[in-house]
PABARO-196297 format. One record per residue (C-alpha): x, y negated, z negated. Coordinates in steps of 0.1 Angstrom, whole numbers, plus 5000, padded with zeros to 4 digits. Each point is the difference from the previous one (the first is absolute). Layout:
N
XYZ;...
END
This chain:
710
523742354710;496849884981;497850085027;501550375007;499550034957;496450065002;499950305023;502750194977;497450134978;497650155027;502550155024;501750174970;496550094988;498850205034;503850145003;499550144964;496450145004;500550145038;502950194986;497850124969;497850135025;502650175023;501450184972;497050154985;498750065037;503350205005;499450144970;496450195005;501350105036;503250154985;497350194977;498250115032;502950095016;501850234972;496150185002;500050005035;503450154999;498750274976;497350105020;502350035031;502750194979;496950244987;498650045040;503450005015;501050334976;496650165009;500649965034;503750104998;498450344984;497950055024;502949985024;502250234985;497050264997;499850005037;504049985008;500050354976;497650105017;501649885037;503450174986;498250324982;498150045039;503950015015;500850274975;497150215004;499650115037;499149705013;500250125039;496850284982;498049754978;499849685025;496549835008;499449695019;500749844965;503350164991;501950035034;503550194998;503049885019;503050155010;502949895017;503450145011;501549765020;498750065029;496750115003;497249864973;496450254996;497349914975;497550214983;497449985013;501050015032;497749765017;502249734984;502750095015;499449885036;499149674990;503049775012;499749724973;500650194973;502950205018;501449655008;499749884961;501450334987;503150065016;502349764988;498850074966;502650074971;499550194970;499249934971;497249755015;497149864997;498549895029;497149825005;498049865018;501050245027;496749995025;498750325020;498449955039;496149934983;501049744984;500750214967;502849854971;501850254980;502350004977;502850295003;502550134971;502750145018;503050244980;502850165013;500150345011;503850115009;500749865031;496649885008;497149874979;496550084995;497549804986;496149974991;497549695013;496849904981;497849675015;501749684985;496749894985;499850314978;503649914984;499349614988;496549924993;498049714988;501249874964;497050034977;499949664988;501049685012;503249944981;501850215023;500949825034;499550245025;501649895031;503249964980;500450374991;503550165012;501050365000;503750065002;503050224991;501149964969;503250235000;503749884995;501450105038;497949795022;496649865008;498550245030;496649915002;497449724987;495950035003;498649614996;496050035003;499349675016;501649665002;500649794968;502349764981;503350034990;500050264968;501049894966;502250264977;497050234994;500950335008;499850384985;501550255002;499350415002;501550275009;498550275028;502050375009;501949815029;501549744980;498949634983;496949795016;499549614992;496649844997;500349625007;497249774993;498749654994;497549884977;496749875016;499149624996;496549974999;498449685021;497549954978;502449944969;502349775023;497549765011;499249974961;503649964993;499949665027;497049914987;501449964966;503149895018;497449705015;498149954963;503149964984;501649785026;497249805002;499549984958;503849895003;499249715027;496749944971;502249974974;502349765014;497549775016;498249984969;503149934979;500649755023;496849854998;500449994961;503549825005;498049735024;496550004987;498950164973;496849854999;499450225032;500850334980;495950105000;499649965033;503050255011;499150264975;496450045012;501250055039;503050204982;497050234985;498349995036;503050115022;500250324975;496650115002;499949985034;503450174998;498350244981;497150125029;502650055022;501950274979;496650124992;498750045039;503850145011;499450304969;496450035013;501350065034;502650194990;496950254983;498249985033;502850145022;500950284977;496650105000;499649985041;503350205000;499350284975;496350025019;501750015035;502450324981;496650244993;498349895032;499950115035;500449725025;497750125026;497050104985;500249824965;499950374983;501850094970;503050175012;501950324992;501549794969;497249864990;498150365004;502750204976;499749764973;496250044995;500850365004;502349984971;497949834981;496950195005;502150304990;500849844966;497049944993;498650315010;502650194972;499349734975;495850155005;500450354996;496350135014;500049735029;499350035030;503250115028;501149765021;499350125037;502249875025;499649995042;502449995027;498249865031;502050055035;498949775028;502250235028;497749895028;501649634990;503650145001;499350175035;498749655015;502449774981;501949895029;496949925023;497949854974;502749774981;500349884966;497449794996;497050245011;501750274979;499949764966;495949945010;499150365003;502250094968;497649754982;497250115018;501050374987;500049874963;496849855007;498750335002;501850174975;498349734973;496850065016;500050334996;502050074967;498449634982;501549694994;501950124969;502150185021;503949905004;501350045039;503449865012;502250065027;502450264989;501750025032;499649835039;497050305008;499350114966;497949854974;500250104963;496750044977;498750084969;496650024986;497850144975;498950315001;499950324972;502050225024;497550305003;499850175032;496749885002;500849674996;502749985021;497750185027;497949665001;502449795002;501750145029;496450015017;499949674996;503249905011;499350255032;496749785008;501849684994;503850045012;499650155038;498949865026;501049665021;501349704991;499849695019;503049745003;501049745024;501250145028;496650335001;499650264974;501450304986;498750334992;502250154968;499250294976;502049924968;501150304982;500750014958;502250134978;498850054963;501750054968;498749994966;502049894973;500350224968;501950014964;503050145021;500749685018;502349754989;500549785030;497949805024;502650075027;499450384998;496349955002;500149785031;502350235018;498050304987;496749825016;502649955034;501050355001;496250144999;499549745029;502550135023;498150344991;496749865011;501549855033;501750365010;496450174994;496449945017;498949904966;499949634995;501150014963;502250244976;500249984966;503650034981;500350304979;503650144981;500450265024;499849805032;503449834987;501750304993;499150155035;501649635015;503250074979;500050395014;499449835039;503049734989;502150314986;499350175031;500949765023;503549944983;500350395002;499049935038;502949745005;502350184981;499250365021;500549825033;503749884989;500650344983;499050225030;497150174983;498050065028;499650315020;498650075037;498350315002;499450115033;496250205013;499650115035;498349945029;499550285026;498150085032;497050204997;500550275032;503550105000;500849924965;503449795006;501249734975;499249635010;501549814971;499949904960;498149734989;502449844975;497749964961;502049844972;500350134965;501149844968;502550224979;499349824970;502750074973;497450034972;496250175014;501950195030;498650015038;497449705009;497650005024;499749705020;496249984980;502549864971;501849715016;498749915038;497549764982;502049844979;502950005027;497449785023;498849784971;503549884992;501749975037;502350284989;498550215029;502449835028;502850104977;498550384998;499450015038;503149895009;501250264980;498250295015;501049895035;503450004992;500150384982;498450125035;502549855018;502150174978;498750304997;499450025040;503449945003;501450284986;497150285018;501050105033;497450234998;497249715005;502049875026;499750315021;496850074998;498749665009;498249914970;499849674978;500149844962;497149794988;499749774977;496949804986;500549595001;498249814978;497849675005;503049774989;502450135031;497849945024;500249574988;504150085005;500749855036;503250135001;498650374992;500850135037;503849895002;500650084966;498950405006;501750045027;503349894988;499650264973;499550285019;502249885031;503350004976;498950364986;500450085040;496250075007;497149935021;497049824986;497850235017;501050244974;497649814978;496549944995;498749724973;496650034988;497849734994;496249984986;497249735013;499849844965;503449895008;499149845031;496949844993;501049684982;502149905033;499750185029;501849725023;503650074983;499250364994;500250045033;502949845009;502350144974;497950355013;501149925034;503549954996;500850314977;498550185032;501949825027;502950144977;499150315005;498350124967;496650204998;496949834983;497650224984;496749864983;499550214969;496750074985;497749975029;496949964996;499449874966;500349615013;496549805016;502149935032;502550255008;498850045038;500949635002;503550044990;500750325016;498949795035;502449634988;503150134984;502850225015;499350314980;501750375012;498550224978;496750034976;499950184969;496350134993;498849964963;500150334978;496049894991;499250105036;502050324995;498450114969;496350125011;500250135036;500050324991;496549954982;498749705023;499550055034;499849625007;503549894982;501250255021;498249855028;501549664992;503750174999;499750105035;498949675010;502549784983;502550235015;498450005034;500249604997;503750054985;500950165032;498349785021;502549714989;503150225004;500950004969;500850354973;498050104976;500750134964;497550124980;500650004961;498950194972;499950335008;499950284972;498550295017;500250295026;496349945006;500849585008;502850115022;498050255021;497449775007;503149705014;502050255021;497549985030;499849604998;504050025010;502149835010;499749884963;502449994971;499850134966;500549854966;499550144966;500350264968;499250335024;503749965019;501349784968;499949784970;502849725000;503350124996;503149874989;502649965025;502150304995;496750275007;499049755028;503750115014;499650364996;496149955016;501749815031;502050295008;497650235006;498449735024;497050205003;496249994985;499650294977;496750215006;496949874972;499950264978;504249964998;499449654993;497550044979;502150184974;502649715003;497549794980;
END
């Protein structure tokens, strides 16, 4: 027992001051914790706003006519038990969502329910009598990011909250098990729960174990030394000073681990505003100088405006596949190159998006001045760039917008700059500059096109019908079919209104298949056309002709109304050819193995019609009204008329001649027979109840008769 006596006083000793140490260690990280906690409460209640913002707005878009209002970011379900159809309807062919969405239940959340591309959505589903409907948005819209790093954001959960039963749960990512953190709020379609954990940052923990170490090792100190005193205290000098040497070096550690800690947190935040590739400032990074410069620009009343570029690289989008990543980073750089060469190095350029850079430099904004620069940048920007695997000749176009005492956001000046681009690349120019009314004619076009959409579903559009008829003895050929928009609001529109727009958006395959259908239709129902022979055309458009299942599709339609395709002619123009030829012909081919008529409209006003007329399996050629026009003043258009129809003839193939208006026109054709007529003299478009009344009489009306029709 003596011997054991001396090491009573150190062991108790380093028991006493370790647990000291734990305690106030516990202590601080108890503080951390509770502020940690706060922080996470504060983000968590953010995010569970934001949430319920969007389920209103999910539940308002079900209450609102959803099947009318839905986008590729809104997409309206419905389902009766039996059959399920989406809005729009392009999702409703795709077989993994079908699969997901059947079984659902209502109320639900359900999430992440995945579409064919790869897709996640997130889909609120209500009931709806004996069905339900419901209304998707993509899942990464619904939880984002937390803002801060309190928040743990692989732990967040999204569940029912209601009394009855819990139907559906959204979990983004995989995380821990979740403490008792959870809010509540409610939404039209019942109670929602937030879940969430708090975030444990590393850099605090390995302090916390590194305090854990010092104090562990201060307790091991503090016994050794007592026990040293108990044995030897003469020895009490030399264990202080290597006491006071173990701390210090103690000490540099901490001090390198908080260095490194700085370091990384720097590296990260710099990785955050910088593209990868090219080492540009990215989109980020671009914004918040904008927002910045704007400040200070309303802080400096007299300054200078703050001009900003859109640069698009579409030659790089084009070849992005055969060039590869790599080569498209080093001509990107190469492009900013330029731009600094040309604009100065005080210029800011960053990669706003993958074929778009972002810049701004200094300049008064004076026509003038904004007349040199874009000389400049013309001198500097075209031309060929050489990479790794040969070179590339691009013509980057620009998009300019200057910033003014009316903006308040660096967001809305960027995509100002953007729209003014995509102005610039649909025009020969290489740059356009933003103005006030250019937006407001984009938010007519986007107006328009939702009119578009919504005329299509609402049966808006009209066929009117203007005939085609022999020259000699007069008789009725056929109609071709022309659409018309009967707008609720500005009345009749000619196709000069909506064709463009129509091709621009893809909605033109919708229109078409439209058109096609109403002559169907309307052939249908006139025997009259039936007996005298005589056909229905309709104009395709450059989008059909890419639709490899054109052929069997147009036949169905007019098999099942119980006619012939011959009883139709579709119309088609060289521009729609030119971009591939190879599958133009095919699709061309089969529609005439199945028995329709192919006409080539406008004649004449491509480079290389003779080519086509000689490689695809045309049946008739409509001659351009600008050949029609002067022959009765110029001896050598009419000239040309007599040999395009001599070389007409020569291939076996009809003739129709468009655009004619007078007796005089008509006069001079009637020799050139067998030819057939179209235009204003015999009559202007008509809807489909005069067409009816002009089919009966099944004859051509004399010129001067027709005349007064006009």
């Amino acid at each position: 027992m003596n011997r054991r006596q001396p090491l009573v006083l150190p062991v108790l000793g380093g028991v006493i001051a370790f647990a000291l140490g734990i305690a106030a260690l516990q202590s601080g990280e108890r503080s951390r914790a509770s502020e940690s906690e706060r922080l996470a409460l504060v983000e968590a209640h953010h995010l569970a706003s934001e949430v319920q913002a969007k389920l209103n707005t999910l539940a308002a878009f079900l209450d609102e006519s959803p099947a009318e209002a839905a986008t590729d970011n809104m997409i309206y379900w419905f389902f009766d038990g039996n059959t399920l159809s989406a809005r729009p309807q392009r999702f409703a062919s795709d077989k993994n969502l079908l699969q997901q969405l059947r079984n659902a239940d209502a109320p639900a959340l359900l999430a992440p329910v995945t579409s064919e591309n790869g897709q996640d959505f997130v889909v609120l589903t209500v009931p709806h009598g004996d069905a339900w409907r419901g209304v998707a948005m993509p899942a990464d819209a619904l939880l984002v990011q937390p803002g801060s790093d309190a928040l743990a954001a692989a732990s967040l959960q999204l569940s029912w909250a209601g009394e009855e039963r819990d139907t559906g749960i959204f979990q983004a990512g995989m995380g821990s098990a979740l403490r008792d953190n959870e809010i509540d709020f409610a939404v039209p379609n019942g109670t929602w729960r937030l879940a969430y954990d708090t975030n444990v940052i590393a850099a605090r923990q390995e302090l916390y174990w590194a305090l854990l170490t010092v104090v562990a090792l201060l307790s091991y100190t503090v016994a050794i030394v007592l026990h040293r005193l108990s044995l030897r205290p003469r020895g009490l000098q030399g264990d202080l000073s290597r006491l006071n040497e173990r701390f210090n070096n103690i000490n540099a550690e901490l001090g390198e681990l908080l260095v490194k800690r700085e370091h990384a947190r720097d590296r990260l935040f710099q990785t955050a505003i910088t593209d990868s590739d090219t080492g540009l400032p990215n989109r980020q990074a671009f914004v918040q100088r904008l927002e910045e410069a704007l400040t200070a620009m309303r802080g400096e009343p007299g300054s200078a405006p703050l001009v900003v570029a859109a640069v698009g690289l579409r030659e790089l989008e084009i070849a992005e596949h055969t060039l590869g990543r790599p080569v498209i980073a080093t001509i990107v750089a190469e492009v900013a190159a330029r731009l600094r060469a040309a604009l100065g190095e005080d210029c800011q350029v960053a990669r706003v998006n993958s074929f778009q850079l972002g810049v701004t430099f200094e300049c008064d904004g004076s026509e003038a001045a904004l007349q040199q620069v874009t000389e400049r940048l013309a001198d500097t920007l075209p031309g060929v760039y050489r990479h790794a695997r040969g070179k590339l000749n691009m013509s980057p176009h620009i998009g300019i917008a200057i910033a003014n005492d009316g903006y308040r956001y660096a967001g809305r000046l960027l995509e100002d700059a953007m729209s003014a681009l995509t102005d610039a690349e649909s025009s020969p120019a290489m740059w356009s500059m933003f103005t006030a009314e250019s937006r407001d004619e984009r938010a007519t076009m986007i107006q328009l096109e939702s009119d578009i959409r919504a005329a299509i579903e609402n049966n808006e559009f009209r066929l009117f019908y203007q005939p085609i008829v022999h020259t000699a003895s007069g008789a009725l050929r056929g109609f071709e079919c022309l659409v018309r928009w009967q707008h609720p609001v500005e009345g009749l529109l000619g196709p000069d209104k909506f064709i463009g727009l129509c091709e621009s958006t893809g909605l033109i395959t919708d229109l078409t298949r439209w058109a096609f259908h109403e002559a169907v239709r309307q052939a249908s129902a006139w025997n009259d056309l039936r007996s005298i022979d005589g056909y229905l055309s309709v104009n395709l458009s450059t989008l059909d002709l890419r639709h490899e299942g054109l052929a069997e599709e147009l036949t169905s339609s007019v098999l099942d109304a119980g006619l012939s395709p011959s009883a139709f002619r579709l119309e088609i123009t060289e521009s729609m050819i030119i971009d591939n030829v190879s599958q133009s012909r095919n699709v061309l081919k089969e529609l005439r193995a199945a028995g329709f008529g192919i006409m080539m409209d406008d004649f004449g006003t491509g480079f290389s019609s003779l080519s086509y007329l000689r490689q695809l399996p045309f049946s008739a050629v409509k001659i351009d009204r600008s050949f029609t026009q002067a022959i009765a003043s110029d001896s050598k258009d009419y000239g040309m008329m007599r040999n395009i129809l001599n070389l007409v003839h020569f291939l076996e193939m009809e003739s129709i001649i468009e655009g004619i208006e007078t007796s005089e026109q008509y006069d001079l054709l009637v020799p050139l027979e067998p030819v057939y007529l179209q235009g204003y003299l015999f009559s202007k478009p008509m809807p489909a109840i005069d067409a009816e009344e002009y089919l009966a009489e099944a004859t051509l009306k004399l010129p001067a008769a027709a005349t007064s029709r006009r």
